[in-house]
C-alpha positions in Angstrom: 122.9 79.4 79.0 125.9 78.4 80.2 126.6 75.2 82.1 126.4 76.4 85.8 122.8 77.3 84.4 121.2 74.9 82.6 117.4 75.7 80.3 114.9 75.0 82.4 113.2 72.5 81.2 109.4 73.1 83.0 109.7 69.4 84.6 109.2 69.6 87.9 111.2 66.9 90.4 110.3 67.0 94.4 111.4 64.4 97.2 110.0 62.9 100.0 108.3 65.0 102.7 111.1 64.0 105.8 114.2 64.6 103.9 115.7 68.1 104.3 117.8 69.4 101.8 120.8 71.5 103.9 124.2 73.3 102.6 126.4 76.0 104.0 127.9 78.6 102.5 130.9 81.0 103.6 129.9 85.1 103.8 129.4 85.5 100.1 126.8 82.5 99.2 129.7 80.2 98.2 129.0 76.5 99.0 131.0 75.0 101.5 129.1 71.9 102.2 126.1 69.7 101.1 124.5 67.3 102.6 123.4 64.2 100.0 119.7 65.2 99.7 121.0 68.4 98.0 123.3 66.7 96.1 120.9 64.1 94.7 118.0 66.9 93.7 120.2 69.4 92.5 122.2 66.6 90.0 125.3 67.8 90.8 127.9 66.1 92.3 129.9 67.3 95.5 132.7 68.5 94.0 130.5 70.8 91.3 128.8 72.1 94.3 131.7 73.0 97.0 133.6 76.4 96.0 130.2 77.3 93.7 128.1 80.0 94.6 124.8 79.1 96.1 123.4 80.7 93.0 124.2 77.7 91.0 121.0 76.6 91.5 118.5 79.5 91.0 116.2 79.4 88.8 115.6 82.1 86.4 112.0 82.8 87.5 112.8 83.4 91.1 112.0 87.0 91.3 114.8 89.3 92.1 113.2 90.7 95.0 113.0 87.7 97.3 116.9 87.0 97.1 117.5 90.7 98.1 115.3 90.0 100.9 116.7 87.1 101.9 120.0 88.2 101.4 119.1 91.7 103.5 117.4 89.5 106.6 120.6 87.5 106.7 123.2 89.8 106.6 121.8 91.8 109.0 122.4 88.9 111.4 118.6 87.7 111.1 117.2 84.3 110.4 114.2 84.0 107.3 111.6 81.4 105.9 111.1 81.7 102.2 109.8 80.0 99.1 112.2 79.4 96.6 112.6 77.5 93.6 115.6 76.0 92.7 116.9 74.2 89.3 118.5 70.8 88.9 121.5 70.2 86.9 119.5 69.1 84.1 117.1 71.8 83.7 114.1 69.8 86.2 113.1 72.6 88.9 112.1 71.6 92.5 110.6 74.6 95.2 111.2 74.2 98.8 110.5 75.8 101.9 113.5 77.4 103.4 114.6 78.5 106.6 118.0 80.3 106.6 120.1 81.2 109.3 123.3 83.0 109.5 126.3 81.2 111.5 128.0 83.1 113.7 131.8 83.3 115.3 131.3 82.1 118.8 134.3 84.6 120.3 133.4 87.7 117.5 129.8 87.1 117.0 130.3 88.1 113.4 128.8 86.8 110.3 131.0 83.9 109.1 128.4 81.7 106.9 124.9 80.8 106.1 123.3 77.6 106.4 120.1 76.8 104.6 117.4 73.6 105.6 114.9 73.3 103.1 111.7 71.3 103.0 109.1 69.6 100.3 106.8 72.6 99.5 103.3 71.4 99.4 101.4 71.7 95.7 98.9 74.0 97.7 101.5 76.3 98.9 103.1 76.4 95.9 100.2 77.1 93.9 99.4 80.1 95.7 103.2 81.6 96.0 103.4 80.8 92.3 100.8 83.6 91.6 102.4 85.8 93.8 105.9 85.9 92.3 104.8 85.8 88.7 102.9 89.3 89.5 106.2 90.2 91.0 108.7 88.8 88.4 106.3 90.8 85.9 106.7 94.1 87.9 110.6 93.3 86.9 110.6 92.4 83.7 108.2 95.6 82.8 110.9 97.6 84.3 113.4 99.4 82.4 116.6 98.0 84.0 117.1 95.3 87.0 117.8 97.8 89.5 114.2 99.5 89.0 113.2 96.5 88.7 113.8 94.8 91.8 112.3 98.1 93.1 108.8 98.1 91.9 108.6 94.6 92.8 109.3 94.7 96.4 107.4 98.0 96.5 104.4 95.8 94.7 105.3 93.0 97.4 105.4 95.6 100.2 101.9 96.8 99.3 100.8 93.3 98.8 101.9 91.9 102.1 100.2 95.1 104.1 96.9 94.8 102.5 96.7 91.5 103.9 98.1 92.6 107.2 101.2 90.1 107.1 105.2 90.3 106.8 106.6 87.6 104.2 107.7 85.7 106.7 104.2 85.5 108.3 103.0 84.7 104.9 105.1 82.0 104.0 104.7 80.9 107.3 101.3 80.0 107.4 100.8 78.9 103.8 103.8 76.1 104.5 101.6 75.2 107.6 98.2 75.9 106.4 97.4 76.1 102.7 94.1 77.7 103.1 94.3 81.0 102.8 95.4 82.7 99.8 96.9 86.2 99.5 94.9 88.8 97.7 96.5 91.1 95.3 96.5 94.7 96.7 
C-alpha cells in the first residue's frame, strides 16, 4: 500500500468519550482543516492532513456503499449520522460516530464544504454495525467489479434497513444512543 494508506494493522486505538474529532473539507472531500483531536488519532501531522483528501484515512473495510451514501446525503444539501471506521497513520484503526453537514455560501446557498464531528463509538454499537457491514462488504467483494458491487450491497442494505422498519440514519441513530437492539438480517 502506499503511504497515504498504510496496512492495517487490526489494533484498534479510541479516545476519550468528550473529545470530538472535527475537520472540514472543500466540495471534493479535500481537508482544509483539523482540529488537534483528529490530528492526534489519525497520526498525521497538520500539514499531511490539509490539501489531502478526506479519504486519507479510510479504512479498507469500510464498505463502499456507506461512503456513496454519505457522499449522496451530503451533496444533495442534506446532513447524515454514520458509522465509520477510519485508519491511523500507522495502520491502528478507530470507528466513530459521525454527523456530517454540508456548509453552505451564506449569499448563494450553494455547497462550498463539508464539515464532519465525530464521536467515541461505544464497543456495543460497534459490535453490532460490525456485523452489518461485513455482510455488506461481502455482497461487494462477491461481486464481479466495484460498480456492481456497491450495488448489491446497498440493495442488501436497502432490504436490510426495511425489514427492520428503519432508514440508516434511524439505525445508527439509535444504536449510538441505545445499544440494545440489534438489526436482524433480512
Amino acid at each position: 500500500m502506499s503511504k497515504s494508506h498504510p496496512t492495517p494493522t487490526g489494533v484498534e486505538v479510541t479516545f476519550d468519550k468528550d473529545e470530538l474529532l472535527v475537520s472540514k473539507t472543500d466540495q471534493r472531500g479535500v481537508i482544509v482543516y483539523a482540529n488537534t483531536n483528529f490530528i492526534d488519532i489519525s497520526g498525521y501531522t497538520e500539514a499531511e492532513l490539509i490539501g489531502r483528501p478526506h479519504a486519507i484515512v479510510r479504512h479498507p473495510e469500510m464498505p463502499g456503499c456507506i461512503f456513496q451514501l454519505l457522499w449522496n446525503t451530503v451533496q444533495s444539501g442534506s446532513e447524515l449520522f454514520a458509522f465509520v471506521v477510519n485508519l491511523s497513520k500507522d495502520g491502528r484503526h478507530y470507528w466513530v460516530f459521525a454527523h456530517i453537514t454540508p456548509d453552505f455560501d451564506a449569499h448563494t446557498g450553494a455547497i462550498t464544504g463539508y464539515h464532519s464531528s465525530r464521536r467515541r463509538a461505544s464497543s456495543n454499537a460497534i459490535a453490532q454495525i460490525e456485523r452489518l457491514y461485513a455482510q455488506l462488504r461481502q455482497a461487494e467483494y462477491n461481486s464481479p467489479s466495484k460498480i456492481s458491487g456497491i450495488r448489491e450491497s446497498t440493495a442488501l442494505l436497502d432490504q436490510t434497513l426495511a425489514a427492520n422498519g428503519q432508514t440508516y440514519e434511524e439505525f445508527v441513530c439509535h444504536l449510538f444512543n441505545n445499544t440494545t437492539g440489534a438489526l436482524s438480517a433480512a
